[in-house]
Structures are given as structure tokens and as C-alpha cells.
N, C-alpha and C positions, 0 to 999 in steps of 0.2 A: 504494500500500500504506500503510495506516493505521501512525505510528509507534509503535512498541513502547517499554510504557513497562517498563523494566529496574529499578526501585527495588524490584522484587519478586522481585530475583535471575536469574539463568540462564535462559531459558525454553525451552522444547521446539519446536526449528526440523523445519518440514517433511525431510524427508529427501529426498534429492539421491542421484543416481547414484553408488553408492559411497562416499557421507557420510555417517557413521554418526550416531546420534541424538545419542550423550552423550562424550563424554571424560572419563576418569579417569588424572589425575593420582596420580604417584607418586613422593616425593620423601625421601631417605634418606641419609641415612651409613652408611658401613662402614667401619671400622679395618681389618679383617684378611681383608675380603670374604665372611663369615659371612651379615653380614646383607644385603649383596648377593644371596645366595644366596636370601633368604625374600623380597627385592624386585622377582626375577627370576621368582617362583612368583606373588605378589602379581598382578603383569602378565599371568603366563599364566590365574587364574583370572578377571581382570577382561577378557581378551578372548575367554572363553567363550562369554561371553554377547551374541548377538546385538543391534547397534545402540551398540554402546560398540566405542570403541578406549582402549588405554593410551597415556599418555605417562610413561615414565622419566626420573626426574631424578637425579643427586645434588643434594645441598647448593648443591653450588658451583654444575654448573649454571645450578638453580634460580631462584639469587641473579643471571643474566644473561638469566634469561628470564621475569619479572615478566608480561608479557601473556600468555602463554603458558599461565600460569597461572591468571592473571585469565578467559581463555577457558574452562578446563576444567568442569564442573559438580560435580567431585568433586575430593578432596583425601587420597590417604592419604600419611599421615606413617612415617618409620620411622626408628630408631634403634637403636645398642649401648647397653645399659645399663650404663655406667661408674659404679664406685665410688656405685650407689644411684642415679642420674639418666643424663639423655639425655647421651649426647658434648658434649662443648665445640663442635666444628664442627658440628653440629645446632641448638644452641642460638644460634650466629651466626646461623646461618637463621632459625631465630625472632626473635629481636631485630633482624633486618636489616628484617623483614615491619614490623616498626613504622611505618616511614617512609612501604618502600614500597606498603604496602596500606594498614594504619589511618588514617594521615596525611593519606590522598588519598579517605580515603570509606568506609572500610570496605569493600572490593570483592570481599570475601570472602563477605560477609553470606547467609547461606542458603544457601551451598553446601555437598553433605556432604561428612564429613569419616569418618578411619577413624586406626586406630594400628597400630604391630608394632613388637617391640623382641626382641632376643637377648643373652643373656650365658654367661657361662660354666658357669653352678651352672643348679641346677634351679629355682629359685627369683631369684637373685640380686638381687634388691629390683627385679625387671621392674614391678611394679603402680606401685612412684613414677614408673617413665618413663612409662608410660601415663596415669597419674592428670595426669601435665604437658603429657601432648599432648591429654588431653581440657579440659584449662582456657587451652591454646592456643587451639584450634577454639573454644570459648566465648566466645573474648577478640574472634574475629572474626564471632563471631556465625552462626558454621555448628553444623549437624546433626550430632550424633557417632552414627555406628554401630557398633555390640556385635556381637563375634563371634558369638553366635547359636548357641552349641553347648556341650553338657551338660559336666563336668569328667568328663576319663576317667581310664582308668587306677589308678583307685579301692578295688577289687576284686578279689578272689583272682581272677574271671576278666577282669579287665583286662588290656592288653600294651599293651608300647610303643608297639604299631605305630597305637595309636589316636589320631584328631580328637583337638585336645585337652591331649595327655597330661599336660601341665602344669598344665589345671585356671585358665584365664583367662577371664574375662569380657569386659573392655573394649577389648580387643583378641585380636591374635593375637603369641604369645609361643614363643619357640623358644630350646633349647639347645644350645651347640656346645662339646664337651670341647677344652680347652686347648691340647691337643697333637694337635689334628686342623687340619688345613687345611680351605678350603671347600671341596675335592674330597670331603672327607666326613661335612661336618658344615656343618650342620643336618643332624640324622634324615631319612630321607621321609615319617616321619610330620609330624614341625615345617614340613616342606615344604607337605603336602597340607593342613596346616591354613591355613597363609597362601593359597593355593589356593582354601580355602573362602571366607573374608574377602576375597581377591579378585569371586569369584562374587558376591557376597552384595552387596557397596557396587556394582557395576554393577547387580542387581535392584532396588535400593532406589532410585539413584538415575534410573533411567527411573518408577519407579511414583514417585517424587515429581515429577520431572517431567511424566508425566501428569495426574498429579492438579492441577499447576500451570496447564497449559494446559486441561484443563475449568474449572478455577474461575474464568480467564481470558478463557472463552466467554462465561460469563455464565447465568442460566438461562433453560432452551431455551422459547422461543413455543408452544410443542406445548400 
């Protein structure tokens, strides 16, 4: 077998008896298990889709399972949005990735990438923790994918219960009232949206993997 040259990221391996094509990584904090909650949703939409499996991380984890990660072909990140930015122990995770990825090669490079963040308010400065996990993913040279879905809720005939309700772009963003535990907060709507964003980074990352192994073929003799 002809060696594989890997400087062009991740590449799309035959599939194998119960091997699925992609991995997507999922890697996050939670303070109060809220955003546990949209991580646990995240996982179930990314193993909707046929030829992807998830892998769940926290932080901490994470930070003991560097090849693990370096294996995956995707990356979504997730965090609480404290006081306008990502958690302090999120942030270790990033600053930890310095050494052990950038350091050694960039080993990130080309692989995509996603975000989700939750706080308290409707609002609660979520776009700055996102706007840091999409100059994260930059910093490693990976693809960021956009949630992919209209801002709801908008509308005399908008409701809660919509994709969305919050009105985010670059991720998927959720709110959980103060005085609710994760037994009932995130909404099902905050839910079904990270759900979508899960769905969404397993479609994109086989069709860029595809596209990766044709342009890897070469063009055809025909």
C-alpha cells in the first residue's frame, strides 16, 4: 500500500466492518452541568448521521487524551459563558493545546471545527465566547462551521419552542434560568438546536472528506 501523505490533514479511510468513516470530537466545560446538557445533545445529533461516531470529552479529559484527539477529523468546542468569555477551565484547555498541538506541528490543521456556549440571560455576551472559539480553531488552522439556521423567534408568530430562539450564527447558543438545575434547563428547544449543529458538523465533515479523497485521486484517465 502506497504511503499516505497526511500534510493535507485527516483523510477519508476505507470503511471497515463496523468502522465508521469520521469521528467527531466533543470537548467542553460545564460548571453546573447546563452545558453538559447541550454536549450530551451535540453527541446525539453528530451520531445521527450515518459513518460518524462521537467522542465526549471534558476539558480535563481532553487535556489526557491529546491523540485521541489528534485522530478525530472534527472538533467541536463548548463552553459557559462566564462574566462575557469562555470558563477559566476551558480556557486551560486552550492554552494547554499550545504545546501540545501547535508546538508539535500544528496537528490540528484542516480539521473542522464547531462552537456552543450557554449562560444565564438571553443574551449574556454568548457571541464573545464564540467569536474566541472561532479565533481558537483559526489559530490551529481548522474549518469553523456556522450553525446554519435563520434567527427565530423574531415574530408575533414566533415561540420558544423554535431552532434558534436566540438568534446565533456562529454557533449554537442556549439559555438556562439561574434557578433551574440541568434537569430542566437548557429548553428543548436550546437542546434540539445543538442537535442541529451536531447533525450539521458530521454532514460537512464527510462531504469535506470526500471531496478530500477525490482531489487525492487525482484526475481520472477517462
Amino acid at each position: 500500500m502506497a504511503a499516505q501523505d497526511t500534510t493535507d490533514g485527516p483523510a477519508l479511510e476505507k470503511p471497515q466492518a463496523n468502522r465508521p468513516l469520521a469521528r467527531v470530537a466533543i470537548v467542553y466545560h460545564t460548571g453546573y452541568g447546563h452545558t453538559g446538557r447541550q454536549a450530551e445533545a451535540i453527541k446525539a445529533g453528530v451520531e445521527e448521521i450515518d459513518g460518524v461516531e462521537a467522542l465526549l470529552l471534558t476539558v480535563e479529559e481532553a487535556q489526557r487524551r491529546w491523540d485521541d484527539l489528534n485522530a478525530a477529523q472534527a472538533i467541536i468546542f463548548g463552553a459557559p459563558t462566564y462574566v462575557g468569555a469562555a470558563s477559566a477551565s476551558f480556557k486551560a484547555f486552550q492554552e494547554a493545546s499550545s504545546n501540545a498541538i501547535m508546538a508539535r506541528g500544528y496537528l490540528w490543521k484542516d480539521k473542522i471545527a464547531a462552537g456552543f456556549t450557554n449562560s444565564g440571560s438571553r443574551s449574556g455576551d454568548k457571541l464573545s465566547t464564540l467569536v474566541q472559539m472561532v479565533l481558537f480553531a483559526a489559530q490551529h488552522g481548522m474549518h469553523w462551521v456556522n450553525l446554519d439556521l435563520p434567527p427565530a423567534n423574531c415574530s408575533s408568530s414566533g415561540s420558544e419552542e423554535d431552532l434558534n430562539r436566540l438568534g446565533f450564527w456562529l454557533g449554537a447558543g442556549a439559555q438556562s434560568n439561574i434557578d433551574e438545575g440541568p434537569n430542566l434547563a437548557p429548553p428543548t428547544s436550546d437542546l434540539a438546536t445543538a442537535r442541529h449543529l451536531g447533525r450539521r458538523v458530521s454532514k460537512v465533515t464527510l462531504q469535506f472528506l470526500r471531496g478530500r479523497e477525490a482531489g487525492n485521486a487525482g484526475p481520472s484517465s477517462a
